[in-house]
N, C-alpha and C positions, 0 to 999 in steps of 0.2 A: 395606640401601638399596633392596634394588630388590622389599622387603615397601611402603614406602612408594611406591615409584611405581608399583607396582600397584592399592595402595590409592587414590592417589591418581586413576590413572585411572578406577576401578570406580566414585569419587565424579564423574567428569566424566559417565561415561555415566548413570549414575540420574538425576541434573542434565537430561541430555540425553532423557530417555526422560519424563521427568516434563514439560516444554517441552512435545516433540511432543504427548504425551498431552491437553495443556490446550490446544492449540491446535487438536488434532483437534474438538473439542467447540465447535469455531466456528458460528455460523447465518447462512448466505450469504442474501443478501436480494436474490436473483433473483426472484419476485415482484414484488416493488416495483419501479416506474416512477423513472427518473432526474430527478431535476429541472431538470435542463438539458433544454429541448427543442430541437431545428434550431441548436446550437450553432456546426455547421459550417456551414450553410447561407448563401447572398447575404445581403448587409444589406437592409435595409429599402430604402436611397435611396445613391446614391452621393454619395460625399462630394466637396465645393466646395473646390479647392483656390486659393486667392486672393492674387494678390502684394502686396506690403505696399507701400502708397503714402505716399511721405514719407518 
């Protein structure tokens, strides 16, 4: 029993090493300009709040 849950673990980490592996090989796109610009920034115009008549 416990050839099997070693085995089984040994299959968890290859699993897990093979992930990391393929994710390391990632290409961060720092370079590139966001398309969001002044997202945070004032609105344009403030907004007209108006009470409803009738």
């Amino acid at each position: 029993m416990t050839d099997s849950i070693e085995d089984t673990k040994q299959k968890f980490r290859e699993a897990l090493d093979r992930k990391n592996h393929h994710d390391s090989h990632a290409v961060d796109h720092k370079d590139a300009e966001s398309k969001a610009h002044d997202a945070h920034g004032p609105a344009d115009h403030k907004r007209d709040f108006r009470r409803k008549t009738g």
